[in-house]
C-alpha positions as CSV (number, residue, x, y, z in Angstrom):
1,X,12.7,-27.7,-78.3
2,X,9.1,-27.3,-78.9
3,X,8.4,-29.6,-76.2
4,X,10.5,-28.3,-73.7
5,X,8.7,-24.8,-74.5
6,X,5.5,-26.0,-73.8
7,X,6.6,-27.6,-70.6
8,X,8.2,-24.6,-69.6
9,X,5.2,-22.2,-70.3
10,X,3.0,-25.3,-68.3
11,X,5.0,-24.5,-65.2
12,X,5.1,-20.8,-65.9
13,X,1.4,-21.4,-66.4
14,X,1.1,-23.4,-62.5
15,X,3.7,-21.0,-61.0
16,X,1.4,-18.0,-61.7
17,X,-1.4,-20.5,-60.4
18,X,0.2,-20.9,-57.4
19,X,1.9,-17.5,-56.5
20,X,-2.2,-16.2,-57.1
21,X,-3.3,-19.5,-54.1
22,X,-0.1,-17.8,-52.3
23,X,-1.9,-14.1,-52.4
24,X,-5.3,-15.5,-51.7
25,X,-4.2,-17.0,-48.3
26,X,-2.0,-14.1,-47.3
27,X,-4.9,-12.0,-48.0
28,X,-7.4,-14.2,-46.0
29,X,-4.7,-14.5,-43.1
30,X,-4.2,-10.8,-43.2
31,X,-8.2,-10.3,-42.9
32,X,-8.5,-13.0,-40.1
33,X,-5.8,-11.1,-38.2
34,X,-7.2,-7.9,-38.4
35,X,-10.5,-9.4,-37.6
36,X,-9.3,-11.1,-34.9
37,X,-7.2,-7.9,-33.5
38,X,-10.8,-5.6,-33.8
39,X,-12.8,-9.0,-32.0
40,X,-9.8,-8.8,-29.5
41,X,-9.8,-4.6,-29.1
42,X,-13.6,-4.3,-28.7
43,X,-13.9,-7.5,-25.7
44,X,-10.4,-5.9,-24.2
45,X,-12.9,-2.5,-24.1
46,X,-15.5,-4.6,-23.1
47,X,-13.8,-6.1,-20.3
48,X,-12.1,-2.7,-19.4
49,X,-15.9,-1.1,-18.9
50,X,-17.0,-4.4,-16.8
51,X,-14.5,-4.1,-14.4
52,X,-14.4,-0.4,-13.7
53,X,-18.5,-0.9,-13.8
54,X,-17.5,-3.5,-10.8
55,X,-15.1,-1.8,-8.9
56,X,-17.6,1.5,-8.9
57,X,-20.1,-1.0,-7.6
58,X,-17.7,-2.2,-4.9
59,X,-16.8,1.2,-3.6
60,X,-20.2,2.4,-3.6
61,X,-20.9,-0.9,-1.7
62,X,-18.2,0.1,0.8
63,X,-19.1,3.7,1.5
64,X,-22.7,2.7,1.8
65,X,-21.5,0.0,4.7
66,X,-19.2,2.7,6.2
67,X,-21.9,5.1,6.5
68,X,-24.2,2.2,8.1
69,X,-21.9,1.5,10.9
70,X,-21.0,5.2,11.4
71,X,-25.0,5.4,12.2
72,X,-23.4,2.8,15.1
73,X,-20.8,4.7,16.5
74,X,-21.6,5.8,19.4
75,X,-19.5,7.5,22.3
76,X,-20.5,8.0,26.6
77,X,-21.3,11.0,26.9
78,X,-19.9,11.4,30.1
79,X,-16.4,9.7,29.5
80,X,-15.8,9.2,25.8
81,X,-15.7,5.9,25.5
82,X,-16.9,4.1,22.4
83,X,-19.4,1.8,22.5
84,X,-18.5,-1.8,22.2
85,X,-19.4,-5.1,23.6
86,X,-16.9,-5.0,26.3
87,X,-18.2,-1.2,27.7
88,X,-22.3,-1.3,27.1
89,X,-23.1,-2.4,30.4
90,X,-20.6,-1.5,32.8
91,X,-20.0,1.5,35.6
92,X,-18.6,4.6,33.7
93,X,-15.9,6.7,36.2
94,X,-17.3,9.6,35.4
95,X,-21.0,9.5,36.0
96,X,-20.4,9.2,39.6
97,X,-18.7,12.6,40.4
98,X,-20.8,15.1,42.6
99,X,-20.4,17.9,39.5
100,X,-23.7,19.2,38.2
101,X,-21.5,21.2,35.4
102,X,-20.1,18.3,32.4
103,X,-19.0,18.7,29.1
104,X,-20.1,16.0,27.2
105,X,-18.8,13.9,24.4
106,X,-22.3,13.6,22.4
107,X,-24.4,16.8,20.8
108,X,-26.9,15.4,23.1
109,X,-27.3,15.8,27.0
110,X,-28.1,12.9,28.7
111,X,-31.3,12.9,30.7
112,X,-31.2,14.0,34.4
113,X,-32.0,10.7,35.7
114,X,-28.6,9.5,34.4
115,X,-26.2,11.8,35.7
116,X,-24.4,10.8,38.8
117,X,-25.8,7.2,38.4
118,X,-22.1,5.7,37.3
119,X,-23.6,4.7,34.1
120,X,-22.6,4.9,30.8
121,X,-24.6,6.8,28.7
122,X,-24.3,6.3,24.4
123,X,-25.0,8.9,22.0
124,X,-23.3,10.3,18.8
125,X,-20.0,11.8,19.2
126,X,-19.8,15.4,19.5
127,X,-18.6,17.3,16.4
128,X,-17.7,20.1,18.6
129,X,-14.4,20.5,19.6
130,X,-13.4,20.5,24.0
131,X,-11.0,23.4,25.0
């Protein structure tokens, strides 16, 4: 019986050796996950601010292009047509009437030696509204 005890308080002896190895890596398992969840949180954050700092980029990119071809847009003054490749150099309609009185599509009046020469003649659209 004496031997049996001591076997018996050897394996109680490696069963508390073992349930203590058991804690240890469930302790170091916990930390490594709750490492590995802060790790993932702050590049999650990180990535969050990247992208928005990107997309702000990319609108400011695109209002800055929108304004530059809005400095382009340009109407006849005489007709209201926009400018474009197909319309820059060809007769306008109504640049050829005998009227001296127009109301033009641009803030600015075209030069006397324009009117009535059935040209097209760009400027910016008027912000003014025709009654």
């Amino acid at each position: 019986m004496p031997r049996e005890l001591a076997e018996r308080q050897l394996l109680i002896e490696h069963y508390e050796e073992q349930r203590r190895l058991l804690k240890f890596k469930d302790d170091i398992i916990w930390k490594m996950s709750q490492e590995l969840k802060r790790k993932y949180d702050y590049y999650q954050d990180e990535f969050d601010k990247e992208t928005k700092n990107e997309m702000e980029e990319w609108a400011r990119l695109v209002d800055k292009y929108a304004s530059e071809l809005k400095k382009f847009d340009m109407v006849c003054a005489f007709c209201g047509q926009h400018m474009s490749d197909l319309t820059v150099n060809t007769d306008c309609v109504e640049n050829n009437s005998m009227f001296d009185s127009y109301t033009y599509f641009t803030d600015d009046e075209p030069p006397q030696h324009i009117i009535h020469k059935a040209r097209h003649w760009f400027g910016r659209p008027s912000l003014r509204q025709f009654n």
